[in-house]
Residue, then its C-alpha position, 0 to 999 in steps of 0.5 A: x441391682x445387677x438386673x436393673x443395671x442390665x436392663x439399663x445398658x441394654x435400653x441405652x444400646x444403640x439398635x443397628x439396622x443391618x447384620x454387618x455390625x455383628x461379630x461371630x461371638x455376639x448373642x443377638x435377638x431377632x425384632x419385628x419392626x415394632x422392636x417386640x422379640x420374634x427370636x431371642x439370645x441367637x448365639x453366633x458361636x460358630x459360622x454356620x450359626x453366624x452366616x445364617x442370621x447375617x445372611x438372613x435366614x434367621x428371619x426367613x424361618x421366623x416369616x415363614x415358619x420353615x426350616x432352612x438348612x444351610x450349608x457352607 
């Protein structure tokens, strides 16, 4: 039951096209344009972790397979 309502919430969250709605304590998922998962439950607890997906590096990595280390 819990699962089901779950899935229902998350089906009726609005998608939000850019990372400036997102806070540093979001858990987030990366999409292709077609909305299937290229990366899933990113949790931004620190950041670090924060300014790499709003920045974009997240995606990069899933583009092009490399490994970004960022620093700041």
């Amino acid at each position: 039951m819990l699962r089901t309502y779950l899935q229902k919430r998350q089906a009726d969250a609005p998608v939000f096209e850019n990372a400036e709605w997102f806070m540093p304590s979001d858990v987030v998922n990366i999409l292709d344009k077609d909305g299937k998962p290229l990366r899933v439950g990113i949790n931004l607890d620190s950041m670090d972790r924060y300014y790499k997906f709003k920045d974009g590096l997240d995606a990069i990595e899933i583009a092009t397979g490399a490994k970004i280390k960022a620093d700041y």
